[in-house]
mmCIF file as gemmi writes it, N, C-alpha and C atoms, coordinates in Angstrom:
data_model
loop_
_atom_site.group_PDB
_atom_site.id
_atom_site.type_symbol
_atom_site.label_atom_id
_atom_site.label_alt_id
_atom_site.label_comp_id
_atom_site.label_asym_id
_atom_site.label_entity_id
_atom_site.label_seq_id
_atom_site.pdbx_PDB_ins_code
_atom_site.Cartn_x
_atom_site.Cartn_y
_atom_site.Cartn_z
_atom_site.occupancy
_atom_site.B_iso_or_equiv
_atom_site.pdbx_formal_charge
_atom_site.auth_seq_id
_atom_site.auth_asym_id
_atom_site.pdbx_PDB_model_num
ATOM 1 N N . UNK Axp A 1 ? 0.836 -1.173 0 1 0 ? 1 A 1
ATOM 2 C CA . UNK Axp A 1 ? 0 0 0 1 0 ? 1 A 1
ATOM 3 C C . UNK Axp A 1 ? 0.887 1.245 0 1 0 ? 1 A 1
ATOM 4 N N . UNK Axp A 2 ? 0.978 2.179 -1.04 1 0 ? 2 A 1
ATOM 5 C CA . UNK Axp A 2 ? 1.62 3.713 -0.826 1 0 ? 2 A 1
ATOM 6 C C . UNK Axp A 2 ? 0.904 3.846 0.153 1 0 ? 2 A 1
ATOM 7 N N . UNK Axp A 3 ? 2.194 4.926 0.975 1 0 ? 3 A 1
ATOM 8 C CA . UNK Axp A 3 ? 2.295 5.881 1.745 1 0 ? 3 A 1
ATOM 9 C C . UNK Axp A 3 ? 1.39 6.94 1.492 1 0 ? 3 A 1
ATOM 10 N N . UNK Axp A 4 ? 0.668 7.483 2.246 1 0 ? 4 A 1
ATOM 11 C CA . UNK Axp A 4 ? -0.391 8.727 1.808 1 0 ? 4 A 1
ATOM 12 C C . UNK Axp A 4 ? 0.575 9.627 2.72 1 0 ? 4 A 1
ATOM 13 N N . UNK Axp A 5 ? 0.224 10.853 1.645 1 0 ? 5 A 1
ATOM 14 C CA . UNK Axp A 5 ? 1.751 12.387 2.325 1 0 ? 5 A 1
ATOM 15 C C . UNK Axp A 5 ? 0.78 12.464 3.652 1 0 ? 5 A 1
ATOM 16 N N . UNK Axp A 6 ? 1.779 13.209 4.761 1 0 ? 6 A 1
ATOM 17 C CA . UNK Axp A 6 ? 1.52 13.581 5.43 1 0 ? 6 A 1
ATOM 18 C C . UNK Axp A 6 ? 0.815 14.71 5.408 1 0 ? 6 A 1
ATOM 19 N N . UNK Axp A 7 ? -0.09 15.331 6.425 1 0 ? 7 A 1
ATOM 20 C CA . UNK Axp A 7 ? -0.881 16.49 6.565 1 0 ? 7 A 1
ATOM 21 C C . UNK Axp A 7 ? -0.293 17.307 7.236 1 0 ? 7 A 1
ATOM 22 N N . UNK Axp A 8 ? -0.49 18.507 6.49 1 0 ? 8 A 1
ATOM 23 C CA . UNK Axp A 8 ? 0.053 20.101 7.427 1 0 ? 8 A 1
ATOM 24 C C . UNK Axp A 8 ? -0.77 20.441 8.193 1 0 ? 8 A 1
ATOM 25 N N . UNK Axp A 9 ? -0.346 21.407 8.682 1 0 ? 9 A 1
ATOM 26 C CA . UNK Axp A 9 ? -0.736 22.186 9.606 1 0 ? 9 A 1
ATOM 27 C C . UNK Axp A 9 ? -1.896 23.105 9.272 1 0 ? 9 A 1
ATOM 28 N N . UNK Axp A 10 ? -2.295 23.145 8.105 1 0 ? 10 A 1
ATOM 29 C CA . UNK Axp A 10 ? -3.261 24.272 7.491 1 0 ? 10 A 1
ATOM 30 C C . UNK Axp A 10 ? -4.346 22.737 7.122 1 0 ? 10 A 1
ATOM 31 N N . UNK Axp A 11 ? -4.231 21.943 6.873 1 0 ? 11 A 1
ATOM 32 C CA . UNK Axp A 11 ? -4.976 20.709 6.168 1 0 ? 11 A 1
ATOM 33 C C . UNK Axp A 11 ? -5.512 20.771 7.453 1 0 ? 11 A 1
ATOM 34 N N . UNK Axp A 12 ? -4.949 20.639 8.99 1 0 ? 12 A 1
ATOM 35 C CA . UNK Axp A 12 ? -5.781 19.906 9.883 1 0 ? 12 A 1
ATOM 36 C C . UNK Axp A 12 ? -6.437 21.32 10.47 1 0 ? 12 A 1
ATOM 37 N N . UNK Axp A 13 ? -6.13 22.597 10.297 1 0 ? 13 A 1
ATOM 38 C CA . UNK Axp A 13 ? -7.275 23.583 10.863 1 0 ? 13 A 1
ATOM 39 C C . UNK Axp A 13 ? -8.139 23.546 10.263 1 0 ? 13 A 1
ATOM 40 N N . UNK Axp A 14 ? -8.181 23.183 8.841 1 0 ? 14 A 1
ATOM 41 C CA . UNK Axp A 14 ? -9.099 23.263 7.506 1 0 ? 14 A 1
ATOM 42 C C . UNK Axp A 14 ? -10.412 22.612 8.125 1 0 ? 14 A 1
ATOM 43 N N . UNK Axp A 15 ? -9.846 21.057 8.404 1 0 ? 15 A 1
ATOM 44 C CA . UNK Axp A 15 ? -10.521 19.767 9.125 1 0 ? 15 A 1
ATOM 45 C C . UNK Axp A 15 ? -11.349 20.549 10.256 1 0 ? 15 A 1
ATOM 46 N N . UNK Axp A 16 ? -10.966 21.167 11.093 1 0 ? 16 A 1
ATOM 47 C CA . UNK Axp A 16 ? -11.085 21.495 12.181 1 0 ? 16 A 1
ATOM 48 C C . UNK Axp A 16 ? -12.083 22.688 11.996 1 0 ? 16 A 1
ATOM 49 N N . UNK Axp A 17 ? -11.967 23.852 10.996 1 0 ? 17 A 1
ATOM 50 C CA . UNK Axp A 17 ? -13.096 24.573 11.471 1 0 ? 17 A 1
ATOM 51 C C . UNK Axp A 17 ? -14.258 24.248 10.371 1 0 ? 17 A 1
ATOM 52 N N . UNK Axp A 18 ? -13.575 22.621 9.183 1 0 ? 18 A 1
ATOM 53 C CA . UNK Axp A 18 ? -15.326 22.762 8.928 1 0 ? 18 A 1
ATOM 54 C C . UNK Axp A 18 ? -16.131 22.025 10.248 1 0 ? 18 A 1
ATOM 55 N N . UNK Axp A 19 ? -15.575 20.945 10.898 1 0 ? 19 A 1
ATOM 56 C CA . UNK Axp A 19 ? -16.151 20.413 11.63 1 0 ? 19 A 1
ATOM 57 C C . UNK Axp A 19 ? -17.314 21.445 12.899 1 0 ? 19 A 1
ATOM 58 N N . UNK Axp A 20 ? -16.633 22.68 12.839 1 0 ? 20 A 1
ATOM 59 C CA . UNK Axp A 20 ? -17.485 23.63 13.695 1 0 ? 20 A 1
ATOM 60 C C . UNK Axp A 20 ? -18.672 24.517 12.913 1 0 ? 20 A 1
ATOM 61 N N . UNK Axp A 21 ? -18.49 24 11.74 1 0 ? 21 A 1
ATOM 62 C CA . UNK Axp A 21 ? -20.056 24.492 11.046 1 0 ? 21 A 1
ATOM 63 C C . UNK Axp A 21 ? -21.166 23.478 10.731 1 0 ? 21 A 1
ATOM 64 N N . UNK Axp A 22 ? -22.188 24.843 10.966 1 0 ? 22 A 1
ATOM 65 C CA . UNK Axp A 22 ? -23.492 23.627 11.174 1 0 ? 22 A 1
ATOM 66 C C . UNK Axp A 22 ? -23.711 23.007 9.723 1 0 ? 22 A 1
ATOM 67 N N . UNK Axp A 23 ? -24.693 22.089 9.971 1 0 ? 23 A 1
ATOM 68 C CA . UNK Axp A 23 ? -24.709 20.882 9.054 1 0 ? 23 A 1
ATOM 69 C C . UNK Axp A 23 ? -26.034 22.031 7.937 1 0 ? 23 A 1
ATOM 70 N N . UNK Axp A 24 ? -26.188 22.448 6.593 1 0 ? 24 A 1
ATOM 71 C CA . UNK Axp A 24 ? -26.727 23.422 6.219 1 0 ? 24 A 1
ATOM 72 C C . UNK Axp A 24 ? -27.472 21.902 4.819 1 0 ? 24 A 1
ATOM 73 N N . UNK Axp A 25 ? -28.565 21.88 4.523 1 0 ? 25 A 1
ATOM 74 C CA . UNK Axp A 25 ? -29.488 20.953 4.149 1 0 ? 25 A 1
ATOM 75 C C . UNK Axp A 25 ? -29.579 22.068 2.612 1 0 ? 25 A 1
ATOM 76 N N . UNK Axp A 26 ? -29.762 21.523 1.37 1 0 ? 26 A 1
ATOM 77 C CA . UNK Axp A 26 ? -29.993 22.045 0.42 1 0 ? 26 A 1
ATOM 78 C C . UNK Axp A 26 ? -31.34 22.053 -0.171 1 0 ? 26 A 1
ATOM 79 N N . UNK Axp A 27 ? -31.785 22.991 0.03 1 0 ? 27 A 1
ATOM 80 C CA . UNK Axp A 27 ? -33.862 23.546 -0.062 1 0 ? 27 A 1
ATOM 81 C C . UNK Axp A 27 ? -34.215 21.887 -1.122 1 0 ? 27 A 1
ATOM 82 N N . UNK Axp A 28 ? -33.804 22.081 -1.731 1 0 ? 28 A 1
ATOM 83 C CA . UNK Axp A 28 ? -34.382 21.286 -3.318 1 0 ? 28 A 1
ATOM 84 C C . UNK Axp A 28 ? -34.396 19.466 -2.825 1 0 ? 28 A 1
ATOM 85 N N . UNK Axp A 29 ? -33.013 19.464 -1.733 1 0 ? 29 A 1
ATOM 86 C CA . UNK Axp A 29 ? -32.799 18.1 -1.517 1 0 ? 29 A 1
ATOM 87 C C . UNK Axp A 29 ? -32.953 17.166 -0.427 1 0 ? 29 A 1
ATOM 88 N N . UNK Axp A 30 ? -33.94 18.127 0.538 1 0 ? 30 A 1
ATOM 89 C CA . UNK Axp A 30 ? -34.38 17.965 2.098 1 0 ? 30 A 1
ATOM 90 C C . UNK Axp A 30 ? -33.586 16.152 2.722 1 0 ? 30 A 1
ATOM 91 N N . UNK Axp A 31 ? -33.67 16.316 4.352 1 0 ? 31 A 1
ATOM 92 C CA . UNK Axp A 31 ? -32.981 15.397 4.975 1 0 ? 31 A 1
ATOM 93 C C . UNK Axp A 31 ? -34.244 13.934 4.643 1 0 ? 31 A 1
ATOM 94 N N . UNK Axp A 32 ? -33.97 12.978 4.496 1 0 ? 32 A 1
ATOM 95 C CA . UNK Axp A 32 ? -35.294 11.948 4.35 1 0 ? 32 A 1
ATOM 96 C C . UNK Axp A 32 ? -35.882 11.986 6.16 1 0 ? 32 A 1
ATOM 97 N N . UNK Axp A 33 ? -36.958 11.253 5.443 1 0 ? 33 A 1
ATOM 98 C CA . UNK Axp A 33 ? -37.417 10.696 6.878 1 0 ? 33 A 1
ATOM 99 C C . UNK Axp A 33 ? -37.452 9.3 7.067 1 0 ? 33 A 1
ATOM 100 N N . UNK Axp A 34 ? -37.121 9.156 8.322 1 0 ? 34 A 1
ATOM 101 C CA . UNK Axp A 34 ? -37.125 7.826 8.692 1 0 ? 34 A 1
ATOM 102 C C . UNK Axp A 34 ? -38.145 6.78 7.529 1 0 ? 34 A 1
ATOM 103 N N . UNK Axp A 35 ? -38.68 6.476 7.033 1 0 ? 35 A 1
ATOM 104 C CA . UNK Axp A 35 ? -39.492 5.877 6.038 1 0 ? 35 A 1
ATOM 105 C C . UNK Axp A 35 ? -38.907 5.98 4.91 1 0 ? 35 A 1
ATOM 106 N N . UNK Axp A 36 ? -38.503 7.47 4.954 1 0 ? 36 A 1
ATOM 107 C CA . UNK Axp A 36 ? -37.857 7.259 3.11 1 0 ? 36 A 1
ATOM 108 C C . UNK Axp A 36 ? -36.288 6.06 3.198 1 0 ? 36 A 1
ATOM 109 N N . UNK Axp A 37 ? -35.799 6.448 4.606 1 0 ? 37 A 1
ATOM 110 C CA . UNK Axp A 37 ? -34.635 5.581 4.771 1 0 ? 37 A 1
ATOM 111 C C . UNK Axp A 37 ? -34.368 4.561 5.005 1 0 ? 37 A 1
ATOM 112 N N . UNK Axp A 38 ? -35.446 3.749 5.659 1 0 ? 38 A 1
ATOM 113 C CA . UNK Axp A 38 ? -35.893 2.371 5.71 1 0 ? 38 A 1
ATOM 114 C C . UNK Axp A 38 ? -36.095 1.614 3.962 1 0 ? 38 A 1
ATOM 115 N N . UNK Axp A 39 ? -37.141 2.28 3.514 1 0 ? 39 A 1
ATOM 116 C CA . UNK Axp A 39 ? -37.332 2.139 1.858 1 0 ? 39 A 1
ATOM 117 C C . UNK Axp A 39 ? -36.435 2.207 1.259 1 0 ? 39 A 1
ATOM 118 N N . UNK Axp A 40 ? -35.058 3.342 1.282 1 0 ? 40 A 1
ATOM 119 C CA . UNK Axp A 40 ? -34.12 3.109 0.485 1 0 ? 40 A 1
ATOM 120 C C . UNK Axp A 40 ? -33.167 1.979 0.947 1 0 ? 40 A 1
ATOM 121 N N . UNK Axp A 41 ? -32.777 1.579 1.876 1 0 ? 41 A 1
ATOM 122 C CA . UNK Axp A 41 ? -32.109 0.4 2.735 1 0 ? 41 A 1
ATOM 123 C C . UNK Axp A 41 ? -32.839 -0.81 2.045 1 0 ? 41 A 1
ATOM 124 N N . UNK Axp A 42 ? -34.111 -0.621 2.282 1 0 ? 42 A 1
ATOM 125 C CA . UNK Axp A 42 ? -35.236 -1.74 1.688 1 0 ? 42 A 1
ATOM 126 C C . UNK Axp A 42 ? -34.439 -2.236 -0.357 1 0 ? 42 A 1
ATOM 127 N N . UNK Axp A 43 ? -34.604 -1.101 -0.688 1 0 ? 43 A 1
ATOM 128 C CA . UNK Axp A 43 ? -34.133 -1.161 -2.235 1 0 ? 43 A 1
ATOM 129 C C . UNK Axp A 43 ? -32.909 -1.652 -2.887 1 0 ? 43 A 1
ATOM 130 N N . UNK Axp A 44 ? -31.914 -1.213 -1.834 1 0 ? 44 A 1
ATOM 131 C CA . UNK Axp A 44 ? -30.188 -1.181 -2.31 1 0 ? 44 A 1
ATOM 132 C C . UNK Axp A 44 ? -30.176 -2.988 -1.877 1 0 ? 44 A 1
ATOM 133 N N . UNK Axp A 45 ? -30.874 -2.882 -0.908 1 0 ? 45 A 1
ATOM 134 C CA . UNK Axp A 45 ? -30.615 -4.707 -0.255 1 0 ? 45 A 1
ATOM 135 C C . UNK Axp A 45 ? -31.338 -5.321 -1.478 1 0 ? 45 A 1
ATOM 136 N N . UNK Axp A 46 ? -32.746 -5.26 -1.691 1 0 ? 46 A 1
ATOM 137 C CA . UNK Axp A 46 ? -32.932 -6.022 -3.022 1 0 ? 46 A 1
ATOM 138 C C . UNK Axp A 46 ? -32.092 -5.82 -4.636 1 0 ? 46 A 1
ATOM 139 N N . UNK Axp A 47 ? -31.828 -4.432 -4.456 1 0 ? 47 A 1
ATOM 140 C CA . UNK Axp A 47 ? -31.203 -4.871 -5.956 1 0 ? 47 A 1
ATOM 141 C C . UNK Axp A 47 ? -29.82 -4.87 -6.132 1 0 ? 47 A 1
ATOM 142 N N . UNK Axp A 48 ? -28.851 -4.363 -4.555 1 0 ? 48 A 1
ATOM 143 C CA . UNK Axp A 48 ? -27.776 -4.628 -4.662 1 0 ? 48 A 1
ATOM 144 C C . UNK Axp A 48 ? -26.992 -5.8 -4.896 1 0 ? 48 A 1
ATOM 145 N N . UNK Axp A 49 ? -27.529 -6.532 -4.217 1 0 ? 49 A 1
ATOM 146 C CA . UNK Axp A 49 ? -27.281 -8.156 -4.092 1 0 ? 49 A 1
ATOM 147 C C . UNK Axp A 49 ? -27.573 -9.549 -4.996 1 0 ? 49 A 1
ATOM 148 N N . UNK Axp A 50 ? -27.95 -8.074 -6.47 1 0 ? 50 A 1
ATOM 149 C CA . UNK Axp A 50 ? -28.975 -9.431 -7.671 1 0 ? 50 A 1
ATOM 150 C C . UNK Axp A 50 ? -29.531 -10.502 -7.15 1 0 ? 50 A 1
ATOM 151 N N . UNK Axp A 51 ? -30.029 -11.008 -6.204 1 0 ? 51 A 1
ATOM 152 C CA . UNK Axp A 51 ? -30.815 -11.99 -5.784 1 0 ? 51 A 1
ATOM 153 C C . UNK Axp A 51 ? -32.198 -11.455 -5.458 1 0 ? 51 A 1
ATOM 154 N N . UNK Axp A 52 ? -33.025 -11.795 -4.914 1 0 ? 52 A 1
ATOM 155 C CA . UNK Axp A 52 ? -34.236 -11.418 -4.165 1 0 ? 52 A 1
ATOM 156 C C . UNK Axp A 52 ? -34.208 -12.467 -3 1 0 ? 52 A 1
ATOM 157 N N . UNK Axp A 53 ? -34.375 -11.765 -2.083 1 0 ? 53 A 1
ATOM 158 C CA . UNK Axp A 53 ? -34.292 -13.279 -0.743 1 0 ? 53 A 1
ATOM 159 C C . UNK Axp A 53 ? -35.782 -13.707 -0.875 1 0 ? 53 A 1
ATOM 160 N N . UNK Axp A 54 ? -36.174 -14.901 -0.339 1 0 ? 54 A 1
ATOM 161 C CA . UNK Axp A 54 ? -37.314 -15.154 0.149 1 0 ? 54 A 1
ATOM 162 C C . UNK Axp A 54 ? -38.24 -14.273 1.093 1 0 ? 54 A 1
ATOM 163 N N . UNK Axp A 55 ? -37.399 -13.526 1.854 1 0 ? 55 A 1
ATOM 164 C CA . UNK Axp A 55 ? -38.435 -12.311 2.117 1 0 ? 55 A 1
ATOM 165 C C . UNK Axp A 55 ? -38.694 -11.843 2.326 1 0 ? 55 A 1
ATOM 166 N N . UNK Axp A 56 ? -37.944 -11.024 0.902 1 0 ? 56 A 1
ATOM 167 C CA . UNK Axp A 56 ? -38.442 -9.947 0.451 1 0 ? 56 A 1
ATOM 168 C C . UNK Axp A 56 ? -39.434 -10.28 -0.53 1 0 ? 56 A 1
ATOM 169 N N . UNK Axp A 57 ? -39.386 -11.783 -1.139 1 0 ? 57 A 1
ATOM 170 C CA . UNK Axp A 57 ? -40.778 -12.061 -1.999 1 0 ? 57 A 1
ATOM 171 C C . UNK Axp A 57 ? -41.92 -11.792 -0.26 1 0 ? 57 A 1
ATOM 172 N N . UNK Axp A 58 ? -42.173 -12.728 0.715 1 0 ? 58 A 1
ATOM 173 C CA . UNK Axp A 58 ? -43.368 -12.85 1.6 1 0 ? 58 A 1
ATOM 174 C C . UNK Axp A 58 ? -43.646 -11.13 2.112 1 0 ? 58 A 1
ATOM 175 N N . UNK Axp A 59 ? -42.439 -9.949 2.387 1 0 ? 59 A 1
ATOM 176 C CA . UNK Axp A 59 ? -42.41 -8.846 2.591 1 0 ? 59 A 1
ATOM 177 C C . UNK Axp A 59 ? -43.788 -8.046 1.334 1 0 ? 59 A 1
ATOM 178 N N . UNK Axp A 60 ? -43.26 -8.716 -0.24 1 0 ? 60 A 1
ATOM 179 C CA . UNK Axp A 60 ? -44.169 -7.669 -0.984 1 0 ? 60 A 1
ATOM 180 C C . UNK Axp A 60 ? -45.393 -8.603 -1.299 1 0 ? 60 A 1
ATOM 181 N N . UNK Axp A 61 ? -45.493 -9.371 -0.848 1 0 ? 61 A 1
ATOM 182 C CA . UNK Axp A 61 ? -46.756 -10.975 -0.822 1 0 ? 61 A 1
ATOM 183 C C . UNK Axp A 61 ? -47.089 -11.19 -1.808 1 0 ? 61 A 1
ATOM 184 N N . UNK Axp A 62 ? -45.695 -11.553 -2.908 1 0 ? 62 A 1
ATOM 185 C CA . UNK Axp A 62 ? -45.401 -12.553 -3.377 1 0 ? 62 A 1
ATOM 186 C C . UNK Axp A 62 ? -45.019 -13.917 -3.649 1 0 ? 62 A 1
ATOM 187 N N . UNK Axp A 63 ? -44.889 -14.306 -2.111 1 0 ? 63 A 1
ATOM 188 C CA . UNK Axp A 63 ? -44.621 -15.482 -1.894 1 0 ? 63 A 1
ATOM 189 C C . UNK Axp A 63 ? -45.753 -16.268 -2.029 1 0 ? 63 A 1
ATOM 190 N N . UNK Axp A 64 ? -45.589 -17.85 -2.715 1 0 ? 64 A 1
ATOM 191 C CA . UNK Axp A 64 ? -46.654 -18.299 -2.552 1 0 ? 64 A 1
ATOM 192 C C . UNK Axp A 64 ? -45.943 -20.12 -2.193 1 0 ? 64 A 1
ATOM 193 N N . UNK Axp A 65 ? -46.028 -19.937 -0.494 1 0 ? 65 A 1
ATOM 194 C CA . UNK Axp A 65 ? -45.212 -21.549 -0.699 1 0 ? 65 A 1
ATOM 195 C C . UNK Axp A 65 ? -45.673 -22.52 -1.158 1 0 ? 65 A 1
ATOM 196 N N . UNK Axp A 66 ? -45.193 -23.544 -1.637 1 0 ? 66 A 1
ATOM 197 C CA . UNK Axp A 66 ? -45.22 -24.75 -2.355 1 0 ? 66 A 1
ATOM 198 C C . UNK Axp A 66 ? -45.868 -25.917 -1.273 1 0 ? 66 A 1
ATOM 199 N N . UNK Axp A 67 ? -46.696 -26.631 -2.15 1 0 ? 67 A 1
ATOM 200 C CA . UNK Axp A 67 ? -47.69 -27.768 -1.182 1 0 ? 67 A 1
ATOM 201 C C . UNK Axp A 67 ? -46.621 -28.434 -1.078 1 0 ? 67 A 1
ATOM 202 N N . UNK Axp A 68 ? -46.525 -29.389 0.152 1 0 ? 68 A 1
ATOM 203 C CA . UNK Axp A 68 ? -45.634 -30.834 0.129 1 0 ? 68 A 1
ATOM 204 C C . UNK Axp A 68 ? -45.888 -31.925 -0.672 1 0 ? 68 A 1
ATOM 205 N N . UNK Axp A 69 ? -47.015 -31.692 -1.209 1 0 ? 69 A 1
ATOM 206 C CA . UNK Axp A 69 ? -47.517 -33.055 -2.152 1 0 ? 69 A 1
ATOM 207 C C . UNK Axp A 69 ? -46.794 -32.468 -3.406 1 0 ? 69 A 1
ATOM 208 N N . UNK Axp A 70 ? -46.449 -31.379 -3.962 1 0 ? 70 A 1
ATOM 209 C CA . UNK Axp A 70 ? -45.777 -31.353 -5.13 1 0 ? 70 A 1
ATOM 210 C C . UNK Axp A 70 ? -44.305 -31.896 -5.104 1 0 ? 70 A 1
């Protein structure tokens, strides 16, 4: 693994006084809400993973289990 350069002295005040500004939200792109963030968690897990688990088929009630006689 390279060496990453070392940091100055101006790099770590830099660090330092964004960390003391407030967190500023962009009008157009609001913070989610708990629901939108569950749903997106919900999404990335189904389509990140190219599979679909079992259930997430019984989750959208699509599941339809199989008789034992088949």
């Amino acid at each position: 693994m390279k060496d990453l350069p070392s940091r100055t002295e101006a790099d770590r005040q830099r660090v330092l006084d964004a960390a003391k500004r407030p967190i500023v939200y962009d009008p157009e792109n609001p913070p989610m809400t708990e629901e939108e963030s569950k749903e997106l968690a919900y999404m990335m897990k189904k389509y990140n993973t190219r599979r679909i688990t079992k259930e997430m088929y019984i989750a959208e009630g699509l599941y339809t289990p199989k008789s034992k006689s088949e």
